[in-house]
Each structure stands twice: as C-alpha cells, then as structure tokens.
N, CA, C and O atoms as a GROMACS GRO file, in nm:
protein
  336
    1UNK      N    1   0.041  -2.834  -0.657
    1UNK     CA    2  -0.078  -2.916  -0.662
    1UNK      C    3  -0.174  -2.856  -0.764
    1UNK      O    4  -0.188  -2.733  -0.763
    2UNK      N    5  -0.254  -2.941  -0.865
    2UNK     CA    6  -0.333  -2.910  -0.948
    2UNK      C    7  -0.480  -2.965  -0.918
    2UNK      O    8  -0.513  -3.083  -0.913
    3UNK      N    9  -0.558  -2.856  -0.901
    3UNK     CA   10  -0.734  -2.921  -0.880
    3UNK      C   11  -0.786  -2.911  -1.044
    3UNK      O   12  -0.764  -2.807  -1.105
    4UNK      N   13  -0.834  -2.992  -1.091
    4UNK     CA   14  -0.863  -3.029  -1.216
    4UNK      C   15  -1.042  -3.005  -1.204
    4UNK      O   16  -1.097  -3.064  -1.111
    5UNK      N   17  -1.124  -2.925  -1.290
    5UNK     CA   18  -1.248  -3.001  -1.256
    5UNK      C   19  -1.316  -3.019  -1.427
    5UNK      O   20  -1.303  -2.932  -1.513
    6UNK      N   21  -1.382  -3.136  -1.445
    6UNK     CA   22  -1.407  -3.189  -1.568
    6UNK      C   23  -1.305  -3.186  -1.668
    6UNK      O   24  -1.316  -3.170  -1.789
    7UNK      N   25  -1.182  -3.207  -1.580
    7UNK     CA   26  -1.069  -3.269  -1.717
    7UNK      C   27  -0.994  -3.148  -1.749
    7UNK      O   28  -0.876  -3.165  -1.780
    8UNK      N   29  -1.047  -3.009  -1.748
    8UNK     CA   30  -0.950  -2.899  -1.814
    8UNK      C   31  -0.986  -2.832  -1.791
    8UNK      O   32  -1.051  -2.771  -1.876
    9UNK      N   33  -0.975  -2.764  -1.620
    9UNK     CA   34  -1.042  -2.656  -1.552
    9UNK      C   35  -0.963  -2.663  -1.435
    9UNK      O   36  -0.982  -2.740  -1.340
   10UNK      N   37  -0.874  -2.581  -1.446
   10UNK     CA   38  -0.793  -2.601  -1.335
   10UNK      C   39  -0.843  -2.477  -1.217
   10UNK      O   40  -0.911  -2.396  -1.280
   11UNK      N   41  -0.837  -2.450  -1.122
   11UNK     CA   42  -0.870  -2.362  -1.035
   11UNK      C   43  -0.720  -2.267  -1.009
   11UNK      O   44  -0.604  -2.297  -0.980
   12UNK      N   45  -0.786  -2.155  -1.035
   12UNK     CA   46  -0.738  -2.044  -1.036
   12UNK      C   47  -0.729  -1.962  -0.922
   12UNK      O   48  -0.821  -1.881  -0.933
   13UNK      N   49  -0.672  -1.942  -0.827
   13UNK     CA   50  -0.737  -1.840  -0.722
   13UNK      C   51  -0.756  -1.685  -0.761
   13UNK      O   52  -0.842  -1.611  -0.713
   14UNK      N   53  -0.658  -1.648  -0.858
   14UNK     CA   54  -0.719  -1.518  -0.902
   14UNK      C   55  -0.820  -1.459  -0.966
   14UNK      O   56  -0.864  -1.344  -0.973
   15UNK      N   57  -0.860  -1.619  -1.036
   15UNK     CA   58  -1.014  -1.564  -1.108
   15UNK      C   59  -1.084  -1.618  -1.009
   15UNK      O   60  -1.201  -1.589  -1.030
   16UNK      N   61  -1.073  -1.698  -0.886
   16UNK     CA   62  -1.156  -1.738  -0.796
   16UNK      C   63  -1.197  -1.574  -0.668
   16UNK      O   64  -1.306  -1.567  -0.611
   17UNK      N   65  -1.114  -1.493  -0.654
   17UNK     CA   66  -1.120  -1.411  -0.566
   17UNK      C   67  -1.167  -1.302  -0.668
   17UNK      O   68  -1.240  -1.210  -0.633
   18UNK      N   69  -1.117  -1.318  -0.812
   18UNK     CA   70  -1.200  -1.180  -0.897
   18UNK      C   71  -1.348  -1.220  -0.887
   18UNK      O   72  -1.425  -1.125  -0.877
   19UNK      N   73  -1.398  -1.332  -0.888
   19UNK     CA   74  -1.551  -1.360  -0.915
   19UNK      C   75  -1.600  -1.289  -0.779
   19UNK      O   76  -1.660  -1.182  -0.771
   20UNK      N   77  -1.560  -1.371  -0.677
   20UNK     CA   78  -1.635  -1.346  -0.524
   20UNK      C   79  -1.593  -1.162  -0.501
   20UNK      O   80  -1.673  -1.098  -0.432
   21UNK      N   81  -1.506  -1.110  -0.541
   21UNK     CA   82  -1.473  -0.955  -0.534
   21UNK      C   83  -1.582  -0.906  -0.609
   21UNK      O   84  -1.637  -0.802  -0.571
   22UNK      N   85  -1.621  -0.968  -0.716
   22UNK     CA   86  -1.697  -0.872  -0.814
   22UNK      C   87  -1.846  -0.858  -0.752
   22UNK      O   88  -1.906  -0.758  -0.711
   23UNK      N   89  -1.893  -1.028  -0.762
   23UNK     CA   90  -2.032  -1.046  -0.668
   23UNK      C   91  -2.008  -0.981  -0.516
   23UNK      O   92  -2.100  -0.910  -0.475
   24UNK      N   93  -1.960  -0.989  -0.480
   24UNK     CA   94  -1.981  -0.908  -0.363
   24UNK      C   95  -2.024  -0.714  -0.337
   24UNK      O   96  -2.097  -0.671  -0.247
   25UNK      N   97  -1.967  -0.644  -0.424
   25UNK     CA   98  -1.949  -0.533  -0.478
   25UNK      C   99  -2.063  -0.520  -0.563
   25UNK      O  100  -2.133  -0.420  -0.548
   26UNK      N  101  -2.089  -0.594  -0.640
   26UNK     CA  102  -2.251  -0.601  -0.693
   26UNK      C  103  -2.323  -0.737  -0.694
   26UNK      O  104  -2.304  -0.830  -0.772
   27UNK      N  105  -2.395  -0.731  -0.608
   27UNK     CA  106  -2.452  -0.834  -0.589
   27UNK      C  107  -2.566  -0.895  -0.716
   27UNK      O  108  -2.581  -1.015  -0.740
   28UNK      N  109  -2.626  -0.800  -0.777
   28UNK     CA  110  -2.695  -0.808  -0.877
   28UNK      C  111  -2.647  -0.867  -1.002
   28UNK      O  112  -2.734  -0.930  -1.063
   29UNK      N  113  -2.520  -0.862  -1.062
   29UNK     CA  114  -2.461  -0.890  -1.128
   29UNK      C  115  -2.508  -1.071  -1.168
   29UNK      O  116  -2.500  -1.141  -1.067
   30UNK      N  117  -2.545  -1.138  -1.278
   30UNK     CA  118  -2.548  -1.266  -1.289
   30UNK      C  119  -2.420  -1.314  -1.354
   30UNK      O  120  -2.332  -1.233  -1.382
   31UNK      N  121  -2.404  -1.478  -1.387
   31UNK     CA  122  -2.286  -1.486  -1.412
   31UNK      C  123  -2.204  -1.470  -1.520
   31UNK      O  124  -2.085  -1.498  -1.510
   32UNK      N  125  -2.264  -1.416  -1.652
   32UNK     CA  126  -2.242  -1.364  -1.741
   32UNK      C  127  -2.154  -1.217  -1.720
   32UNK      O  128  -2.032  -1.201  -1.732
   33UNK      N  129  -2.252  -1.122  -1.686
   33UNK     CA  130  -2.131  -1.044  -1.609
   33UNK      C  131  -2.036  -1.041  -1.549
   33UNK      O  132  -1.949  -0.965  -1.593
   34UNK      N  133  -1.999  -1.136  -1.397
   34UNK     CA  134  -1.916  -1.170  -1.362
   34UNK      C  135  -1.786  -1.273  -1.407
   34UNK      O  136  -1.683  -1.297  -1.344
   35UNK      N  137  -1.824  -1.319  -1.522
   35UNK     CA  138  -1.738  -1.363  -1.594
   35UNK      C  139  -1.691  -1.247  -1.742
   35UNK      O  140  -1.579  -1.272  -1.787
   36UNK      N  141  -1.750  -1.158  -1.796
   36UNK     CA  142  -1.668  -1.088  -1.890
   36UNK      C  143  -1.552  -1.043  -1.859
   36UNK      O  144  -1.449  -1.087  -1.909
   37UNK      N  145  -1.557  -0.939  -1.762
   37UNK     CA  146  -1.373  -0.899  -1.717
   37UNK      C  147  -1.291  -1.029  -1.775
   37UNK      O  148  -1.206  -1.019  -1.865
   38UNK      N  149  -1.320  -1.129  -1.725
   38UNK     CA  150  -1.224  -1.281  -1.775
   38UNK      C  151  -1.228  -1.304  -1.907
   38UNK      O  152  -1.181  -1.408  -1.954
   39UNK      N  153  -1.284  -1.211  -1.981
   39UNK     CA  154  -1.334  -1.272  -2.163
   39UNK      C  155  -1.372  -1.419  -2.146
   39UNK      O  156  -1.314  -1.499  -2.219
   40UNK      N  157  -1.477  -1.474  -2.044
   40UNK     CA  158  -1.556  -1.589  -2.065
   40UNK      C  159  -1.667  -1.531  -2.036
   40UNK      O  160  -1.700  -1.417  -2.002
   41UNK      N  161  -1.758  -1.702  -2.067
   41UNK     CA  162  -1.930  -1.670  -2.078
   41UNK      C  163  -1.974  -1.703  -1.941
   41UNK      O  164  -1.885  -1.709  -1.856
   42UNK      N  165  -2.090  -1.723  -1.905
   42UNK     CA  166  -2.116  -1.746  -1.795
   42UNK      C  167  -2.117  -1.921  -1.747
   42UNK      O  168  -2.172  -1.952  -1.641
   43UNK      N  169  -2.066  -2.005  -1.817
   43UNK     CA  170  -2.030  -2.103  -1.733
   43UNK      C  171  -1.922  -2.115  -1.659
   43UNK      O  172  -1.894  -2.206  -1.580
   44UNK      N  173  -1.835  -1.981  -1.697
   44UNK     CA  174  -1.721  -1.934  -1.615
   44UNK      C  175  -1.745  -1.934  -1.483
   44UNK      O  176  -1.701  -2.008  -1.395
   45UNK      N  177  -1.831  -1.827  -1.478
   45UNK     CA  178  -1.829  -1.777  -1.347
   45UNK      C  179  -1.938  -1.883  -1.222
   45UNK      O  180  -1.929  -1.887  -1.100
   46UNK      N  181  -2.047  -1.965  -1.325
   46UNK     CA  182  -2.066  -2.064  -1.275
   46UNK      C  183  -1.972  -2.190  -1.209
   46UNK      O  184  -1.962  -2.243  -1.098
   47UNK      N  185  -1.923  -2.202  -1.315
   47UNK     CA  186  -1.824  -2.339  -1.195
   47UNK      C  187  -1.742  -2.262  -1.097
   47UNK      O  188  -1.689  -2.334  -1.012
   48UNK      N  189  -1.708  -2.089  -1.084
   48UNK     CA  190  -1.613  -2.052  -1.011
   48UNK      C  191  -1.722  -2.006  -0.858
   48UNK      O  192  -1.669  -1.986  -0.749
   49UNK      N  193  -1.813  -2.000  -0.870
   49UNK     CA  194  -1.908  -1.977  -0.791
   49UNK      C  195  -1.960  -2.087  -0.748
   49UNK      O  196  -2.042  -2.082  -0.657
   50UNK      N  197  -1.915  -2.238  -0.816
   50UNK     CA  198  -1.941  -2.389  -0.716
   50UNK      C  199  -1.841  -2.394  -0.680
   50UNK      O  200  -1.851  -2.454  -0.573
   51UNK      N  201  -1.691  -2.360  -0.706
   51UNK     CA  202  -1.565  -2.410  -0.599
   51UNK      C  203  -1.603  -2.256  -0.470
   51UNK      O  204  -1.611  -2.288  -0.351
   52UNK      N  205  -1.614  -2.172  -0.491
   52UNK     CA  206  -1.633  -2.115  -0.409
   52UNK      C  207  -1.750  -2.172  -0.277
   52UNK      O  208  -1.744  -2.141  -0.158
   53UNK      N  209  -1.821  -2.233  -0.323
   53UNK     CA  210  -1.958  -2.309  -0.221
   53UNK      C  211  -1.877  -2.403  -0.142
   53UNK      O  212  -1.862  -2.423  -0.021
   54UNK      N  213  -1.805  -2.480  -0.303
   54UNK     CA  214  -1.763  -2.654  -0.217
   54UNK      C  215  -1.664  -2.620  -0.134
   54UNK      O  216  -1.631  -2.696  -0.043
   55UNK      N  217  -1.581  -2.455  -0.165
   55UNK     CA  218  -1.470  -2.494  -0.057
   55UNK      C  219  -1.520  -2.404   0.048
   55UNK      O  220  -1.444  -2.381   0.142
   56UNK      N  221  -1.597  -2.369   0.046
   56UNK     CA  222  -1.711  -2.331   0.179
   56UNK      C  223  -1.725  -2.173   0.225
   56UNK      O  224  -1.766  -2.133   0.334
   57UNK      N  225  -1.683  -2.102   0.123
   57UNK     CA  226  -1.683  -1.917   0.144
   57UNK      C  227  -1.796  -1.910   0.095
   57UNK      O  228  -1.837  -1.794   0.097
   58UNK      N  229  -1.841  -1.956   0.067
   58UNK     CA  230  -1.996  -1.905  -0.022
   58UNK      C  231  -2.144  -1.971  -0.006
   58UNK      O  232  -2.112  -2.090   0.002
   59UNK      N  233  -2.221  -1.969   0.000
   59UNK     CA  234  -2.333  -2.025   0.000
   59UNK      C  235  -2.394  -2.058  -0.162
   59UNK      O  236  -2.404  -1.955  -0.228
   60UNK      N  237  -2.419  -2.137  -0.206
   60UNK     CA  238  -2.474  -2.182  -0.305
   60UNK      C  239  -2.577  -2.053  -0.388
   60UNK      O  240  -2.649  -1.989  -0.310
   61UNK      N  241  -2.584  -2.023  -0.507
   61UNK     CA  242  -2.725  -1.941  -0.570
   61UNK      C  243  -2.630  -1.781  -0.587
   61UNK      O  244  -2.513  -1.749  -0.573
   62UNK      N  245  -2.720  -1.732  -0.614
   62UNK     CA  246  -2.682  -1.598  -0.642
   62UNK      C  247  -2.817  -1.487  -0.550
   62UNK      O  248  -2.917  -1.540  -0.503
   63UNK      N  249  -2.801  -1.392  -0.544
   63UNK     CA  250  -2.653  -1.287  -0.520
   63UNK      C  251  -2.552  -1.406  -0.417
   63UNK      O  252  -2.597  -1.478  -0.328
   64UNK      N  253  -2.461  -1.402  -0.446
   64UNK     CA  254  -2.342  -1.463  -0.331
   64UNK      C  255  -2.384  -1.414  -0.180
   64UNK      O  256  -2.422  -1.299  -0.162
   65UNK      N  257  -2.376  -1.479  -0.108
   65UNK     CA  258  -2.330  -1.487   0.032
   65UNK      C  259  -2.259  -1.559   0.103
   65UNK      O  260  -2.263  -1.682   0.106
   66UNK      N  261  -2.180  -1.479   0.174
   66UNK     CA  262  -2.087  -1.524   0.217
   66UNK      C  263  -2.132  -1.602   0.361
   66UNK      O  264  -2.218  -1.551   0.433
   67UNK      N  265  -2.062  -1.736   0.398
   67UNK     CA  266  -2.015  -1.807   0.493
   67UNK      C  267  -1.980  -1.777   0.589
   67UNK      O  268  -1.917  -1.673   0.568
   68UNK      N  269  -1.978  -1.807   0.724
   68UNK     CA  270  -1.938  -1.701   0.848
   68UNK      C  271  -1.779  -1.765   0.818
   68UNK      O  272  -1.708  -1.682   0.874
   69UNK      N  273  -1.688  -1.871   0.758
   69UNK     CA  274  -1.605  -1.916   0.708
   69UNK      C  275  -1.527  -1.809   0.578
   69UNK      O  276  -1.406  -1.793   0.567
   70UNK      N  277  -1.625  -1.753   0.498
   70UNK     CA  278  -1.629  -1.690   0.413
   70UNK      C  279  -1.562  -1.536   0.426
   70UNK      O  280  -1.474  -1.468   0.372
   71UNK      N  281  -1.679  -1.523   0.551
   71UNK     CA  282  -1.618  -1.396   0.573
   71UNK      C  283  -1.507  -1.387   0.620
   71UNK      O  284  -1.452  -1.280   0.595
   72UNK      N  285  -1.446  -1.461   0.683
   72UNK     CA  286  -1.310  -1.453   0.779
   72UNK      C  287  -1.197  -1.513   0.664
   72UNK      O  288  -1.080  -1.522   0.701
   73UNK      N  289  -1.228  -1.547   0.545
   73UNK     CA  290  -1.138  -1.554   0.455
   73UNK      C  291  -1.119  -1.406   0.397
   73UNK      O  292  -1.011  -1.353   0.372
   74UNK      N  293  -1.224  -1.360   0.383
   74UNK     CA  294  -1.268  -1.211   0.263
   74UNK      C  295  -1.180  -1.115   0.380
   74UNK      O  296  -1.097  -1.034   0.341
   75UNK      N  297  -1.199  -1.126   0.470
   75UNK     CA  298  -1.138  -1.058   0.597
   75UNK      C  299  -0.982  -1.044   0.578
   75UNK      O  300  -0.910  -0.944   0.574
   76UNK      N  301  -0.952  -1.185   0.566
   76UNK     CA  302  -0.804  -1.203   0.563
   76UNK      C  303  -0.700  -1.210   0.442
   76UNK      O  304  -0.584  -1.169   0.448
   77UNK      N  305  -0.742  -1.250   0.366
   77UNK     CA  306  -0.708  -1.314   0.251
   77UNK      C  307  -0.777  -1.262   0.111
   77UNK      O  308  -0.734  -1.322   0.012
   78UNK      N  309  -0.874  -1.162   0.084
   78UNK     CA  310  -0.943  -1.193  -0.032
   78UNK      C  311  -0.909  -1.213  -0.107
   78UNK      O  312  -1.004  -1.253  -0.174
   79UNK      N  313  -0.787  -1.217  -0.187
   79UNK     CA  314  -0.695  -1.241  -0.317
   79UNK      C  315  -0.671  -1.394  -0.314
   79UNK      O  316  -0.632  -1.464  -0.408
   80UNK      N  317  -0.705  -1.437  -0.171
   80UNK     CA  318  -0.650  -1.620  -0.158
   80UNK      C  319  -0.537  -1.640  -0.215
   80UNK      O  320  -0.516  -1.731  -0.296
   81UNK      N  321  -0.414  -1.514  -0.159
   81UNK     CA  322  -0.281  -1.537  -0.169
   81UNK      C  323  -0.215  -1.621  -0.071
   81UNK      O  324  -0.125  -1.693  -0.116
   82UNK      N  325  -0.238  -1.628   0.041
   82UNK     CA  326  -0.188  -1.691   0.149
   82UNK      C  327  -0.209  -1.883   0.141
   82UNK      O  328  -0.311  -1.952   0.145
   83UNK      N  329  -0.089  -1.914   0.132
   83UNK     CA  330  -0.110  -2.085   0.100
   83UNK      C  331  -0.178  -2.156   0.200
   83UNK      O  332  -0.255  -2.243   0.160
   84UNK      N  333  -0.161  -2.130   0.374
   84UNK     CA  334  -0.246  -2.167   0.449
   84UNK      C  335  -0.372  -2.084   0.496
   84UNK      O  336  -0.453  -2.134   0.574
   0.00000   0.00000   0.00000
C-alpha cells in the first residue's frame, strides 16, 4: 500500500520514526534541524510531523508531544516496524 501526500510524498516510516526519535530526544530542535540528518529542508520534517498528528502519535506544534496513543506506540514500536 502507498500513502501519497500532494502527489509525490510517499510516507516513509523510517523517516517518520527518525523525525519523532529526534524531536523527542531534543525537543528544542525546529524543523530544519530535524530534517538535515535526511539532507532535506524543513518542509521535510514539517509534513512528517503532520502525518505523525493525523495518524494520532503526536499532538500538533512543536516541541512534539506525544499522544497517550503515541506513547504506547513509542513504547512498542518506535521504528513503526510492526505492520499491525
């Protein structure tokens, strides 16, 4: 299955769990930072920090916070290797 967003943005879970790993670990960090490791700019780490909201680990804004949903993913899963 492919999630597409604006045509040529496919969702990644490894750059989706590197963003929320990084913000979490430094919360201070904006999204410019959290997107270099990826060699992108910060609209990177922006749209990866709205699938993180819409699919509900995250709370919207920065520093990140996590979801009581959120946490029990970060708990289990943080790499979001597990298909279910």
């Amino acid at each position: 299955m492919s999630v597409l967003f604006h045509g040529n943005f496919g969702l990644n879970r490894s750059y989706m769990s590197g963003i929320l790993t990084n913000s979490i670990k430094n919360p201070t960090l904006k999204d410019r930072e959290l997107a270099k490791p990826f060699g992108y700019g910060a609209p990177f780490a922006a749209r990866y920090r709205s699938w993180l909201h819409k699919c509900g680990v995250t709370e919207m804004g920065l520093p990140i916070k996590l979801t009581p949903m959120g946490e029990v993913v970060v708990r289990n899963d943080p790499d979001f290797n597990k298909p279910n």
